[in-house]
N, CA and C of each residue as an Amber inpcrd file, in Angstrom:
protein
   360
  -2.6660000  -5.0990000  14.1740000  -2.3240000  -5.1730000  12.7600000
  -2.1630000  -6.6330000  12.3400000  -2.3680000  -7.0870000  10.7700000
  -1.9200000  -8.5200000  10.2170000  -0.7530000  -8.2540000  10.3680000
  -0.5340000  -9.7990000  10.5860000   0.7690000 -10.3850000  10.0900000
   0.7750000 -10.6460000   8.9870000   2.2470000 -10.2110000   8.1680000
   2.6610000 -10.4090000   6.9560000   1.5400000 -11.4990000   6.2030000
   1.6230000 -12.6010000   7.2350000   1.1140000 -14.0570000   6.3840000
  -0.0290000 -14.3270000   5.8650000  -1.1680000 -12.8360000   6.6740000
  -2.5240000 -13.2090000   6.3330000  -2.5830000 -11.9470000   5.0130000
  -1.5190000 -10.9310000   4.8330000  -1.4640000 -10.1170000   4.2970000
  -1.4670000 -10.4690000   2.5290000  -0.6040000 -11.4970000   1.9820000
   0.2030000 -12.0640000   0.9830000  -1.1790000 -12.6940000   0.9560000
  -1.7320000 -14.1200000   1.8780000  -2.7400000 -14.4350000   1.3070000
  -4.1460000 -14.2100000   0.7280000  -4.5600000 -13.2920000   1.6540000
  -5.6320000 -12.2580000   1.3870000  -5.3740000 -11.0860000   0.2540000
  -4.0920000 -10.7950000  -0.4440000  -3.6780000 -10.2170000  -1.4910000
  -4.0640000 -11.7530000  -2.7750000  -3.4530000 -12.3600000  -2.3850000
  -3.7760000 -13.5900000  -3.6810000  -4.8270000 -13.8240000  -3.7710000
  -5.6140000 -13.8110000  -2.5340000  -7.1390000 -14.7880000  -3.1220000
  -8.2500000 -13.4710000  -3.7910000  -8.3260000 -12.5820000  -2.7370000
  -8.9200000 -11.4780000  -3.4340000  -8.7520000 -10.8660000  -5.3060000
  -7.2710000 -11.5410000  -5.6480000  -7.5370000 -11.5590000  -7.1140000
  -7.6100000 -12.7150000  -8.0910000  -8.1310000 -13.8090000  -6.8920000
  -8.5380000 -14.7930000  -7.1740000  -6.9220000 -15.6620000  -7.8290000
  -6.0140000 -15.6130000  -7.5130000  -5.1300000 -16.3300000  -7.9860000
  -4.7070000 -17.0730000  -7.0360000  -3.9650000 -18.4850000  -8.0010000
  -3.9130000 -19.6950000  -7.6050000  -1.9420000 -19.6100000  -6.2270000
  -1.8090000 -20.5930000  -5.5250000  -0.5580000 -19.9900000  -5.2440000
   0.6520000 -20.5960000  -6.0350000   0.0780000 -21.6180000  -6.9130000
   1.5720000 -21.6040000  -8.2050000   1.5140000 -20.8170000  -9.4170000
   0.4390000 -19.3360000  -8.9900000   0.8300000 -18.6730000 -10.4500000
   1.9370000 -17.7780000  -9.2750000   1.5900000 -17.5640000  -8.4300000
   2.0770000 -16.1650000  -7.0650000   3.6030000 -17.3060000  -6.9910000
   3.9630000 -18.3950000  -6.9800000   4.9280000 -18.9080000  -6.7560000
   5.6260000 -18.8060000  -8.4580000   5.4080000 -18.7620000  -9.3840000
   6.0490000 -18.4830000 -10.4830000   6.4910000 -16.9650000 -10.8390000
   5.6460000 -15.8770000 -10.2250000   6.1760000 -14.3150000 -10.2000000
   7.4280000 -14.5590000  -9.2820000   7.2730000 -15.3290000  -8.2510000
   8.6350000 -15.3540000  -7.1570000   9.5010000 -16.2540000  -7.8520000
   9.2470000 -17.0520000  -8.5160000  10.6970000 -17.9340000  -9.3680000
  10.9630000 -19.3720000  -8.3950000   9.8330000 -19.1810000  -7.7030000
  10.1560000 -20.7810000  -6.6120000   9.0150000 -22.0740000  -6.8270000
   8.5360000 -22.5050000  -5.8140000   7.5030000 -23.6060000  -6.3080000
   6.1030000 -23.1700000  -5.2790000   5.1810000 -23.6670000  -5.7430000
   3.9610000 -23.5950000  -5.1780000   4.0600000 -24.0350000  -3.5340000
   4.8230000 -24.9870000  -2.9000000   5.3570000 -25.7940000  -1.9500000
   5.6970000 -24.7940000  -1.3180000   6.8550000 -24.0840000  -1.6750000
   8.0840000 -23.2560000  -0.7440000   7.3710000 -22.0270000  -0.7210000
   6.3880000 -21.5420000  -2.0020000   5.4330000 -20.0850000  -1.4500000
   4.6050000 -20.5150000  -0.4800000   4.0230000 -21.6550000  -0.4660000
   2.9070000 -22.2240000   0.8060000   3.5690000 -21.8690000   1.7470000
   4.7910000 -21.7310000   2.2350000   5.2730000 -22.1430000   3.8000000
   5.4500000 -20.2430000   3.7320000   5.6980000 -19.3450000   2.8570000
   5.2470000 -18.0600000   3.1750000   4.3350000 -17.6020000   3.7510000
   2.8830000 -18.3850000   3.3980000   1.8530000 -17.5920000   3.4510000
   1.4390000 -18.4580000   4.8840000   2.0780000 -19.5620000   5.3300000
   1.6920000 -20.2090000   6.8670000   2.4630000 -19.6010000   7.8050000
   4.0360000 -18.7360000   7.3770000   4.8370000 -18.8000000   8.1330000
   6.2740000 -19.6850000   8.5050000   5.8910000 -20.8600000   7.6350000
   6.7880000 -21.7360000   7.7300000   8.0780000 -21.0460000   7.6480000
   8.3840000 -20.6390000   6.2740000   9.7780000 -19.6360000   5.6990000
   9.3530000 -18.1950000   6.1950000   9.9140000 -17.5920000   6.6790000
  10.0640000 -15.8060000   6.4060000  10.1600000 -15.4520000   4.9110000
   9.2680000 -14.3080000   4.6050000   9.4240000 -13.8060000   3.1830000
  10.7610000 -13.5780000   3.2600000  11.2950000 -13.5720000   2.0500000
  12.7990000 -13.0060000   2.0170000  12.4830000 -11.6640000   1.4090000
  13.5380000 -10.6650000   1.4690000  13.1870000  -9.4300000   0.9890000
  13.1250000  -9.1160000  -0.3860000  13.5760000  -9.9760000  -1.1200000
  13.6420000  -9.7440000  -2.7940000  12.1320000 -10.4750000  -2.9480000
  11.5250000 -11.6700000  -2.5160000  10.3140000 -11.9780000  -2.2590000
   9.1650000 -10.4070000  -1.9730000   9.2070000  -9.7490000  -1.3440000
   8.5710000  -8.7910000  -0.3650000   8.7550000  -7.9460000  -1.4580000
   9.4590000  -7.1980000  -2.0110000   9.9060000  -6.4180000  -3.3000000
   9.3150000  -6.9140000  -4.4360000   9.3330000  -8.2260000  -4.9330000
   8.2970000  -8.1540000  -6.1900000   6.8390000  -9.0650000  -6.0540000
   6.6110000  -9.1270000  -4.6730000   5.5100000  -8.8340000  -4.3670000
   4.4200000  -7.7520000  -4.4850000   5.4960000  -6.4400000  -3.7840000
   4.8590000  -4.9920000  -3.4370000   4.7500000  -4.7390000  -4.7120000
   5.5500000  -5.0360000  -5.8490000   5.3330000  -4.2590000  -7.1470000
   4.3710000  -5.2420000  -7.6910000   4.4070000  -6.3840000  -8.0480000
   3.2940000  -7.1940000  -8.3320000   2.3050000  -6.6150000  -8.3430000
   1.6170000  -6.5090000  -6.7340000   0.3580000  -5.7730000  -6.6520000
   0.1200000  -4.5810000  -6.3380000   1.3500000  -3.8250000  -6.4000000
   0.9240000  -2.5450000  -6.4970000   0.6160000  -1.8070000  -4.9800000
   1.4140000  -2.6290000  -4.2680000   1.6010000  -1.9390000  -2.3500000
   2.2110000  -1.7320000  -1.9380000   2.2500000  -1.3280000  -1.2370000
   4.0130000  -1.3220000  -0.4510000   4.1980000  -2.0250000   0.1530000
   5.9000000  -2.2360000   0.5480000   6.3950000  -3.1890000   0.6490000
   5.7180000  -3.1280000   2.8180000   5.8290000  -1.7560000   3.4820000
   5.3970000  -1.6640000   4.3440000   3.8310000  -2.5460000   4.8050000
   2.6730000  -2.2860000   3.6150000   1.4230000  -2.4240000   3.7430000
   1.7820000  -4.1160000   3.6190000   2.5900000  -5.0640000   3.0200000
   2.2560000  -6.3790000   2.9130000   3.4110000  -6.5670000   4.4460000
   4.1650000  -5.8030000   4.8750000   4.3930000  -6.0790000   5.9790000
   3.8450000  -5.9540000   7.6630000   2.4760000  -5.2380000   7.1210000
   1.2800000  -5.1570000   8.3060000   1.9670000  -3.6440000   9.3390000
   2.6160000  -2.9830000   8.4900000   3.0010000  -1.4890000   9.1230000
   2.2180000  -0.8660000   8.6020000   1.2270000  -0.4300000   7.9250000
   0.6250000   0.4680000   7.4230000  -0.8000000  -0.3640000   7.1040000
  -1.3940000   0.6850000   6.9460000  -3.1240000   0.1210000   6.6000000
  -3.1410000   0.8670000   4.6540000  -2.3130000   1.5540000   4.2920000
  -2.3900000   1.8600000   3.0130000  -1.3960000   1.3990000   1.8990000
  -2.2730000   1.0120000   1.3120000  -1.7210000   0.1510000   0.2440000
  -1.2370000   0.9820000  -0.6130000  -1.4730000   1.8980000  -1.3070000
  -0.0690000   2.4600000  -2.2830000   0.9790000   2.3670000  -2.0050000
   1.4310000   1.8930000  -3.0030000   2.8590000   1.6820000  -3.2630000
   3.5900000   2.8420000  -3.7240000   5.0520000   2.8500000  -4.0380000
   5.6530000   3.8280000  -4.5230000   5.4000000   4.8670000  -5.2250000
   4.7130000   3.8770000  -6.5660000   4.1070000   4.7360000  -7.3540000
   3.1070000   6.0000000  -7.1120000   2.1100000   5.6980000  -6.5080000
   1.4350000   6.2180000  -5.8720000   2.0330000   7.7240000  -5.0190000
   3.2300000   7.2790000  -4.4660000   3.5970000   8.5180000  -3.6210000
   4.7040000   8.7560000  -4.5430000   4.6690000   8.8130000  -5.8050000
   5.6910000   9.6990000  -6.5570000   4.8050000  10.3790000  -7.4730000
   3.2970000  10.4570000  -7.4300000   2.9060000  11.2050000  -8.1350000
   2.4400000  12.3360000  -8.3140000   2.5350000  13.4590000  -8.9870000
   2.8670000  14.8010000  -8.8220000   1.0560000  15.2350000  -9.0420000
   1.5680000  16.4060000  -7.6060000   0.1670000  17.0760000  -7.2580000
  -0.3470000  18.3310000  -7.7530000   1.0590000  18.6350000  -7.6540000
   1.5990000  19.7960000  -8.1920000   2.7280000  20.0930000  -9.0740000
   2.9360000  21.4530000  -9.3110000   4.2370000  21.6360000 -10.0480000
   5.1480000  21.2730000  -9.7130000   5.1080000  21.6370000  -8.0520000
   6.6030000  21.4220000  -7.4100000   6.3770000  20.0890000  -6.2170000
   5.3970000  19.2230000  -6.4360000   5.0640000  18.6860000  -5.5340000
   4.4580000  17.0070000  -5.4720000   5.2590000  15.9980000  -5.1190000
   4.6490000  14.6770000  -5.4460000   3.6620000  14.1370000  -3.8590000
   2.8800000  13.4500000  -3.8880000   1.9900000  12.6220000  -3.0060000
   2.7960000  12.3540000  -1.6100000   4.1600000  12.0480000  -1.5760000
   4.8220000  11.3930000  -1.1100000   5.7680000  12.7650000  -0.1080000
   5.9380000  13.7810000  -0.8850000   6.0860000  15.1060000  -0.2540000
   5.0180000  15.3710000   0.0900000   3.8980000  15.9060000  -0.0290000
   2.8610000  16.1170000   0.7770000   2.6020000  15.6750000   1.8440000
   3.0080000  14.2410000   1.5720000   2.5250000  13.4830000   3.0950000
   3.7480000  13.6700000   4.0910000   4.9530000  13.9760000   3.9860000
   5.7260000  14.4990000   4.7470000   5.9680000  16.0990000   5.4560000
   5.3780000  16.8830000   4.2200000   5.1270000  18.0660000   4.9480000
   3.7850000  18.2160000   6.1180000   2.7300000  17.4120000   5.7000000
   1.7480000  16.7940000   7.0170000   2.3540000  16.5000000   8.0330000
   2.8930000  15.5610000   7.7080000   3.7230000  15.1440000   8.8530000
   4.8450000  15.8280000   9.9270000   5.2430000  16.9000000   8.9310000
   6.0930000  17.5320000   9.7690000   5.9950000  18.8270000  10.4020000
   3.9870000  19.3010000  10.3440000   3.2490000  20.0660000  11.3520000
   2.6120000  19.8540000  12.7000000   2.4570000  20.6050000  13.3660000
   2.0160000  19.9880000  14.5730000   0.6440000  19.2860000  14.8090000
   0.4660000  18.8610000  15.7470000  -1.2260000  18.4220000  16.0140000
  -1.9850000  19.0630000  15.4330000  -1.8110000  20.4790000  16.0160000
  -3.2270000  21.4440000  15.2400000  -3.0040000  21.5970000  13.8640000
  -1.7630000  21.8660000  13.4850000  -1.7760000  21.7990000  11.7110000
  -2.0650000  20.8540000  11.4750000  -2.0200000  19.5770000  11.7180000
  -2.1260000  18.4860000  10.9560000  -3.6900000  18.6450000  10.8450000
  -4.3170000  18.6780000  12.1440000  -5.9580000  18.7670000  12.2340000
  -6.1460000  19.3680000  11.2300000  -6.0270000  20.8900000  10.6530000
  -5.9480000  21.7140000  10.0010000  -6.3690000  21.4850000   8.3440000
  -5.5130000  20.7480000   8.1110000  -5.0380000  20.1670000   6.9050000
  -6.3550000  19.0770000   6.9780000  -6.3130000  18.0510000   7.4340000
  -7.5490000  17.6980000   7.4950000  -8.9450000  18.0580000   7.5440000
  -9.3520000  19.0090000   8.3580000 -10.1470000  19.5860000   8.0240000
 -10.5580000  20.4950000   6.7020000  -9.4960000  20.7560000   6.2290000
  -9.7310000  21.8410000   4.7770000  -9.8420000  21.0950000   3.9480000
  -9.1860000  19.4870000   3.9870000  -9.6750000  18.4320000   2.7030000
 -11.1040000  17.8750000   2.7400000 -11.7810000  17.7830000   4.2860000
 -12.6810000  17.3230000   4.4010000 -13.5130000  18.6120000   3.8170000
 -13.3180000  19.7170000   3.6320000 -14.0400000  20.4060000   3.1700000
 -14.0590000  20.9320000   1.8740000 -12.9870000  20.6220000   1.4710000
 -12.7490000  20.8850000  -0.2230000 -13.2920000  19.9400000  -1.1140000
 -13.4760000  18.6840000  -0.0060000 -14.1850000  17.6040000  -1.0360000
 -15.6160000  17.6830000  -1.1740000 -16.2550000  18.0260000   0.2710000
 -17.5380000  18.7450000   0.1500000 -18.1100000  19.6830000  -0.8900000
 -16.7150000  20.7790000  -0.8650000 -17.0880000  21.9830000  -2.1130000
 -17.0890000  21.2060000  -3.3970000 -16.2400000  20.5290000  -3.7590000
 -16.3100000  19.4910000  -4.4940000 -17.3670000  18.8080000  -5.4610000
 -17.7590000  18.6010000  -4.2190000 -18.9530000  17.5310000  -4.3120000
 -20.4430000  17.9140000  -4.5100000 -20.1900000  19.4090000  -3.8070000
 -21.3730000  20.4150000  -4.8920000 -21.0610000  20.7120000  -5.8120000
 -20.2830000  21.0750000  -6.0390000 -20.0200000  21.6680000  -7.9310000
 -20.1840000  20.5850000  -8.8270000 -19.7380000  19.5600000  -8.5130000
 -20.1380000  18.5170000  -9.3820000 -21.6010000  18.2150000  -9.7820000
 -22.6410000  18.2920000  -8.6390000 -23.8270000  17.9060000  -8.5840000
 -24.6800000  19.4940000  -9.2990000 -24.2740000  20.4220000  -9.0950000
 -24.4460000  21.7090000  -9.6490000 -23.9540000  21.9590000 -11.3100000
């Protein structure tokens, strides 16, 4: 997995921003965000927090624990009546191997069905 440091920078450049606009969302100087993105300083956690909301990740994904970038938002959004993104992915989680397979397999195939009806 990245480290945090290549995480933050490869988030900035990919939207093409400079690091004293990314050092003015944090309230510090272009200088003291540089030593973030080398390592010099440790992000601080209020840093890491309006980061993740900044761009819209989680605070996990800019910390190189996760490979998916949605953020909160993302897993509070409702699938169902009784049901947000963020519950779903915990009731996955809290089946066994073969259910989980399970579950996977029926999305890989619902998107298929999907994906004819559309073209139909």
């Amino acid at each position: 997995m990245k480290y945090y440091t290549e995480i933050v920078k490869g988030l900035r450049e990919d939207r093409d921003l400079k690091q004293v606009e990314i050092a003015g969302v944090l309230g510090t100087t272009q200088q003291h965000y540089s030593k973030y993105e080398t390592g010099e300083h440790e992000l601080p956690i209020r840093a890491l927090i309006i980061l993740a909301d900044y761009y819209n990740v989680s605070a996990d994904y800019i910390l190189g624990r996760t490979e998916c970038t949605d953020g909160i938002t993302a897993q509070n959004k409702t699938v169902s009546a009784d049901a947000t993104v963020g519950a779903v992915i915990s009731d996955i989680l809290s089946l066994s191997a073969k259910g989980r397979a399970a579950v996977v397999e029926y999305i890989a195939l619902q998107k298929i069905k999907e994906s004819q009806d559309n073209r139909g």
